[in-house]
C-alpha positions in Angstrom: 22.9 -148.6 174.8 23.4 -152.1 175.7 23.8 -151.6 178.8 20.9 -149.3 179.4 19.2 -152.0 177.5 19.7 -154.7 180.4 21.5 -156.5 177.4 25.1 -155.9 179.2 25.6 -154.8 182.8 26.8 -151.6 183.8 30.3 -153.0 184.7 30.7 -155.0 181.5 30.1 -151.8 179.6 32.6 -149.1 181.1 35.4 -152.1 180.9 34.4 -152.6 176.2 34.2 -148.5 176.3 37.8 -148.2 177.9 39.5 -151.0 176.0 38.1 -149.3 172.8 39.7 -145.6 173.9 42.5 -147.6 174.3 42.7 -149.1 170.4 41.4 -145.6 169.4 44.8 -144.4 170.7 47.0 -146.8 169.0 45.7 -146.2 165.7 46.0 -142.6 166.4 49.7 -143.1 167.7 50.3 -145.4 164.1 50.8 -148.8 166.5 47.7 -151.0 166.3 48.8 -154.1 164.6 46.8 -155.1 161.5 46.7 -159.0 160.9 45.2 -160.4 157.1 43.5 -162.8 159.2 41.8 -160.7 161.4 39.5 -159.9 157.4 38.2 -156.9 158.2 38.3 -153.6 160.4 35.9 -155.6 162.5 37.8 -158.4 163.3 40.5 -156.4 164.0 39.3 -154.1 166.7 37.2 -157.3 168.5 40.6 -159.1 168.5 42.6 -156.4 170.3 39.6 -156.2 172.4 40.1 -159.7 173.5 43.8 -159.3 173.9 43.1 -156.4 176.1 39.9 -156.9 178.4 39.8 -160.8 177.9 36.4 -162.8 177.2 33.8 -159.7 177.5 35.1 -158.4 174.5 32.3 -161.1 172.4 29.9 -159.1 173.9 31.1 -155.7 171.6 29.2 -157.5 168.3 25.7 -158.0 170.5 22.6 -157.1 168.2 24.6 -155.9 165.3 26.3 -157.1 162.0 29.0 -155.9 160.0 26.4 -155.0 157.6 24.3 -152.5 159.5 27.8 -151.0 160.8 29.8 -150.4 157.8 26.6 -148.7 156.4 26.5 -146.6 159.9 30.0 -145.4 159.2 29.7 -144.5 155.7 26.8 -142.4 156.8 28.5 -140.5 159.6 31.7 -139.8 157.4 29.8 -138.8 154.7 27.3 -136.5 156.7 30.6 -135.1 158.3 32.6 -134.6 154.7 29.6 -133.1 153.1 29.9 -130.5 155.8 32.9 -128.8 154.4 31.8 -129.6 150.9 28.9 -127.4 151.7 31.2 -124.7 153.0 33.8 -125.2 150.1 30.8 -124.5 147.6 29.8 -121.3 149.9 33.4 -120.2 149.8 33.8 -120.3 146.0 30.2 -118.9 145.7 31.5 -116.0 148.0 34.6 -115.4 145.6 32.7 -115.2 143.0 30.3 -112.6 144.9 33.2 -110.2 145.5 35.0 -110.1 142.0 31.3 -109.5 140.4 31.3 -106.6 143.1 33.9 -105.0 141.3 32.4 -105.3 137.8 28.9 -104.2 137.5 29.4 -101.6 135.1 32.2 -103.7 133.2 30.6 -104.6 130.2 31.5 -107.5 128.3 29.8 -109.6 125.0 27.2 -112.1 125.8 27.2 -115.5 123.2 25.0 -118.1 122.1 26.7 -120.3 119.8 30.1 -119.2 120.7 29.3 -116.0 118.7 28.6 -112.8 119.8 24.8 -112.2 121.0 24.1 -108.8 123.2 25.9 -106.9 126.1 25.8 -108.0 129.5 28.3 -107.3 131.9 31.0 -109.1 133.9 29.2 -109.0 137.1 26.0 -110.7 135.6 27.8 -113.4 133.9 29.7 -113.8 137.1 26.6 -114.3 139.1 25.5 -116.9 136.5 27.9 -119.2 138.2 27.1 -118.1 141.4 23.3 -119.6 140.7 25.1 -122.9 139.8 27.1 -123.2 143.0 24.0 -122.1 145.0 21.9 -124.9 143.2 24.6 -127.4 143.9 25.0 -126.0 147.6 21.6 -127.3 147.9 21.7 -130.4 146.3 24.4 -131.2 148.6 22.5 -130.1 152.1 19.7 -132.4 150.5 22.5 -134.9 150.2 23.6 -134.9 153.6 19.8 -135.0 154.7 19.8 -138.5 152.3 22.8 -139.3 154.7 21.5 -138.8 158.2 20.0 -141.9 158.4 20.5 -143.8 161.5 21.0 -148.2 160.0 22.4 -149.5 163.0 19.8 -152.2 164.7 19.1 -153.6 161.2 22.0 -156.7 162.1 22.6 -158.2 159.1 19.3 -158.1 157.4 16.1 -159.0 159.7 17.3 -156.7 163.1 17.1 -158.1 166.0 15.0 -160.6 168.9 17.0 -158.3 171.3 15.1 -155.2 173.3 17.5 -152.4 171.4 17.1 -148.5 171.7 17.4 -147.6 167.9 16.2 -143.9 168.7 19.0 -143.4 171.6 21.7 -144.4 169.5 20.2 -142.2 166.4 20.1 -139.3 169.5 23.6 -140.1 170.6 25.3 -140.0 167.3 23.6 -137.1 166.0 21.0 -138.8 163.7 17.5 -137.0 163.3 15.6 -140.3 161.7 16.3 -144.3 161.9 15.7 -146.6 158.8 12.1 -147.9 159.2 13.3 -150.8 157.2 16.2 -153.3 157.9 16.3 -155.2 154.7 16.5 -151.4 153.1 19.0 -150.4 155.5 21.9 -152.8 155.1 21.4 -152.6 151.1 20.7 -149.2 150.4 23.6 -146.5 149.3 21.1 -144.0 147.2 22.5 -141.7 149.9 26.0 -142.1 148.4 24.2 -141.6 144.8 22.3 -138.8 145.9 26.1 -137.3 146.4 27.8 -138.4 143.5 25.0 -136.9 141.2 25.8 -133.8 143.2 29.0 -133.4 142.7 29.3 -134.4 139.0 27.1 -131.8 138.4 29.6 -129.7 140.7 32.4 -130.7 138.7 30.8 -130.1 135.1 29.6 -126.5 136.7 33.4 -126.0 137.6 34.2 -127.3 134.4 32.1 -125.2 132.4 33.4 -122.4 134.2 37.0 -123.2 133.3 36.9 -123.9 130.1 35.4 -119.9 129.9 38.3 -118.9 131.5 40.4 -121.0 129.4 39.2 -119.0 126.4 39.2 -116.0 127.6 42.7 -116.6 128.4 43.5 -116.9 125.1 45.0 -114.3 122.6 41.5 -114.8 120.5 39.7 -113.8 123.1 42.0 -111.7 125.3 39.5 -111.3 128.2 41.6 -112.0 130.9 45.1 -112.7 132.6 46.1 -115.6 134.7 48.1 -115.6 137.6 51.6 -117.5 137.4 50.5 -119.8 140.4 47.8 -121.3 138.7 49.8 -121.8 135.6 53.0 -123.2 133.8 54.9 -122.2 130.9 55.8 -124.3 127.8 58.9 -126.3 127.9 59.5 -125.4 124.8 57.7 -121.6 123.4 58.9 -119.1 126.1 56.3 -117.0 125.0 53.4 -119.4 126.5 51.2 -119.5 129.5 49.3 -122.6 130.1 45.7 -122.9 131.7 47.2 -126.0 134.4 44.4 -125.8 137.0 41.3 -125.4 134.9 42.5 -127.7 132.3 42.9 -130.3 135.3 39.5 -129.7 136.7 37.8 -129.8 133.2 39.5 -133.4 132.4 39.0 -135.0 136.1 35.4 -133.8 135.9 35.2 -137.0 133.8 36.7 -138.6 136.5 34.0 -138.1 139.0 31.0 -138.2 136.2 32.7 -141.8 135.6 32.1 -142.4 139.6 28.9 -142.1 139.8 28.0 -144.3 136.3 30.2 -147.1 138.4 28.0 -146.9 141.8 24.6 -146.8 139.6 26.0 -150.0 137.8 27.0 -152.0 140.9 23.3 -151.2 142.4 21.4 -151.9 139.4 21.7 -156.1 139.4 21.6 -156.3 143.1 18.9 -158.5 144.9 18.4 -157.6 148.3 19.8 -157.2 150.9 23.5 -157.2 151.6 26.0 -158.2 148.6 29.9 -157.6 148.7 29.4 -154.9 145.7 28.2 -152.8 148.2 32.4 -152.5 149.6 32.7 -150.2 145.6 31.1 -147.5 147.7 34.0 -146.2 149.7 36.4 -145.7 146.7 34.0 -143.9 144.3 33.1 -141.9 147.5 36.7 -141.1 148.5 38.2 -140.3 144.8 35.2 -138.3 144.3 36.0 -135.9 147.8 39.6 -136.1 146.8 38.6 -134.6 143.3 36.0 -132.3 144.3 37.1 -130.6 147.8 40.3 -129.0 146.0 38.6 -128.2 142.7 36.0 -125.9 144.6 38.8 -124.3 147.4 41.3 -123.6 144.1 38.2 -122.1 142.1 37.7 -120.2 145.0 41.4 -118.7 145.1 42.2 -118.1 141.7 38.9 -116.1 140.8 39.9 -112.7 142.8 44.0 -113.0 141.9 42.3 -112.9 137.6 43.5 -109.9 135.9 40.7 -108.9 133.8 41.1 -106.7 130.7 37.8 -105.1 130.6 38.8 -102.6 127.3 38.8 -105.5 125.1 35.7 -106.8 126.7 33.9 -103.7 126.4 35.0 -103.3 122.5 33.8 -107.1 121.7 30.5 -105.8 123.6 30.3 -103.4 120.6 28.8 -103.7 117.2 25.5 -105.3 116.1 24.9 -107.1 118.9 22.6 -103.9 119.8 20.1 -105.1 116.7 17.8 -106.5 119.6 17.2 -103.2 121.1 16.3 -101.4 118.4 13.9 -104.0 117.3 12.8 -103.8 120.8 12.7 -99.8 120.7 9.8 -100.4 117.8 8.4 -102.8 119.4 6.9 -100.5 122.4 5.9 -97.8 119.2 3.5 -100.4 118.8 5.6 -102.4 115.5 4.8 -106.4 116.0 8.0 -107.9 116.6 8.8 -109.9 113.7 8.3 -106.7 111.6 10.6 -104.7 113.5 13.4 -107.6 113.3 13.0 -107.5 109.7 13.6 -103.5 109.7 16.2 -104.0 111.6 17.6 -106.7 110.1 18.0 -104.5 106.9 19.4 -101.5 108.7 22.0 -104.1 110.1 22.6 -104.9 106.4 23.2 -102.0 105.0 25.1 -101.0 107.8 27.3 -103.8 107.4 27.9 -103.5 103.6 29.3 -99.9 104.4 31.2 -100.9 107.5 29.2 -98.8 109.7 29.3 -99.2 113.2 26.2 -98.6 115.5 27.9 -95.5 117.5 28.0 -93.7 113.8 24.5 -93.8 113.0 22.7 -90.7 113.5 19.0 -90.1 114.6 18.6 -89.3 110.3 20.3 -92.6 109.6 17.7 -94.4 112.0 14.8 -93.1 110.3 15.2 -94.2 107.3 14.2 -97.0 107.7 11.4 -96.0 110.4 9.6 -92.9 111.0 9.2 -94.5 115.1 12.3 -93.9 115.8 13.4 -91.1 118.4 15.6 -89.4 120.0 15.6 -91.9 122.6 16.8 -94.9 120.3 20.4 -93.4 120.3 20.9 -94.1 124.1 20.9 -98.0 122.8 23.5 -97.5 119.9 26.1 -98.3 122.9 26.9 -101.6 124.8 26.7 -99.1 128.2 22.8 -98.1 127.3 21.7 -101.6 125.9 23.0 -103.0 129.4 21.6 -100.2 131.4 18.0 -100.5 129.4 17.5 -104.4 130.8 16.0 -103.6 134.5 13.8 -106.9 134.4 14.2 -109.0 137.5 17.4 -111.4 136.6 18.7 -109.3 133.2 22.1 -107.8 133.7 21.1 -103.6 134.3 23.5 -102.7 136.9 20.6 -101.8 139.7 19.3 -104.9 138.7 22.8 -106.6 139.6 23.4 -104.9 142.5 20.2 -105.8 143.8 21.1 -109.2 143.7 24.2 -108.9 145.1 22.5 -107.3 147.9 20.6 -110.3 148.2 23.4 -112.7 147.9 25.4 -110.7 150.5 22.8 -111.3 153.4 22.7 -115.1 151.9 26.1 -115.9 152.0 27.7 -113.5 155.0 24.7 -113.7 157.4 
């Protein structure tokens, strides 16, 4: 650009662009020498420079500051990074896609309050999570957006008096928009916030998610199996099996919530533009990829290896957590609600006090406590028929579910 600028010649140019391949090569091959008194990365390149194409390398730092480039290259990397995040997120959401393929008509207990509310099945809680990820999938494209922001021209905080080409360079290195502000530019990292909000709501989504799996791991719950890879065993009670990896990703969520609290407090005191603060960025950045990249891509792999043991589901789906229906069966005789609920609520009762269970009651049984009730009402007494009778658009009816799948399918495997 400086050179198509008039700023350098042609010549001048070609000879900076080869001596950088070259120091491009000896980092690669481990061998570029790294002095303390060169300070920074900076330094360092522009000396080897020197040492290699002699007195033109001082032209390399023309109309630009290490301000305006470290910015630059926190923006490319995290554009690039956010890439695969975005594909990592996909992935798990994918996994997720296919085990809930498999368990449509698995029914399974639905809670509020950790206590058992009404049926659903597998599938739909499944796609619950799916939702999450897709949510987060988006916050992180609008993330990378936040990222694509082309800084470089903005020197150190006031540009430049030279004749730049801001929009080439955005062109060159892939960026769709240039800061329209250089005081802005140098200072501002909401981009890196916009991503660390992201992903520690990522992380409390995957840690939600394991701490499920953690329960229903358990011998209270008995809902499901864990492979051995994703697990250890105690080294003391040979009869145990520990939750390893979702215990791991429910404690470093912390970790990354406690990221993005440290890069909101380093902004919030800073006058513009520039301050040394700013260098906090990189670390909460790189712990927070180093947490979340292999929390997704393990989430991802251990979902379909899960052994899930859908007869104990399908019992805890069982019992009183049908009441709704039946209050909802009156209901569309024409009963306001609040009366059914309370003519349920005594059938549930009595019920109860006998230790009846809803598959016992007989049409007879039903009426006694209202003359509205028919034939049809015994078709809910069952977890199968409750599920089956919730066809609204995002309840967990298995043509309702599949439907969404189908929709998810096109979505995530275009």
């Amino acid at each position: 650009m400086l050179a198509k600028a008039g700023i350098i010649s042609q010549a001048e140019a070609r000879k900076i662009e080869r001596g950088l391949r070259a120091i491009e090569r000896e980092i690669e091959a481990g061998k570029f020498h790294f002095d303390v008194a060169d300070e920074d990365i900076h330094m360092a390149i522009e000396r080897r420079l020197r040492e290699l194409i002699g007195p033109v390398a001082g032209k390399l730092h023309t109309a630009r500051s290490r301000n305006d480039q470290v910015v630059l290259d926190l923006r490319l990397y995290l554009s690039e990074e956010l890439e695969e995040v975005i594909e990592l997120t996909r992935a798990l959401r994918r996994s997720l896609v296919s085990v809930a393929e498999k368990n449509v008509e698995t029914v399974m207990p639905g809670y509020t309050h950790l206590q058992r509310a009404q049926p659903v099945t597998l599938a739909h809680h499944v796609l619950a999570y799916v939702e999450m990820f897709g949510r987060d999938q988006r916050r992180f494209a609008a993330a990378r957006e936040s990222a694509r922001v082309m800084p470089l021209g903005s020197g150190a905080l006031a540009a430049t008096t030279l004749p730049i080409q801001r929009q080439a360079v955005a062109r060159e290195l892939g960026f769709p928009t240039v800061s329209e502000n250089s005081l802005d530019a140098v200072s501002d990292r909401d981009f890196v916030i916009d991503f660390l909000a992201a992903a520690a709501l990522c992380m409390v989504h995957l840690s939600r998610m394991s701490e499920e799996l953690i329960m229903w791991s358990s011998a209270e719950f008995g809902f499901v199996s864990l492979p051995d890879e994703f697990s250890s065993g105690s080294s003391m009670m040979p009869q145990k099996k520990n939750p390893d990896l979702l215990e791991l990703i429910r404690a470093k969520t912390g970790r990354v919530m406690g990221n993005l609290q440290a890069m909101l407090t380093v902004l919030k005191g800073l006058p513009l533009a520039y301050n040394s603060d700013l260098q906090e960025d990189k670390e909460r950045v790189f712990d927070t990829l180093d947490t979340l990249k292999p929390s997704l891509a393990l989430s991802a792999k251990l979902w379909p290896q899960l052994v899930f043991k859908t007869d104990a589901m399908h019992k805890a789906a069982g019992g009183w957590a049908l009441a709704t229906d039946l209050a909802e069966y009156l209901v569309r005789r024409g009963v306001p609600f609040r009366e059914a609920y309370e003519c349920v609520g005594r059938m549930v009762r009595d019920a109860l006090a006998q230790a009846r269970e809803p598959e016992h009651m007989t049409l007879a049984d039903l009426r006694r406590y209202s003359p509205l009730f028919g034939p049809q009402a015994l078709a809910l007494l069952s977890a199968q028929g409750s599920v089956r009778a919730r066809k609204v658009v995002g309840g967990p009816a298995p043509q309702t579910v599949r439907r969404r799948l189908a929709e998810l399918r096109k979505e995530l495997w275009p």
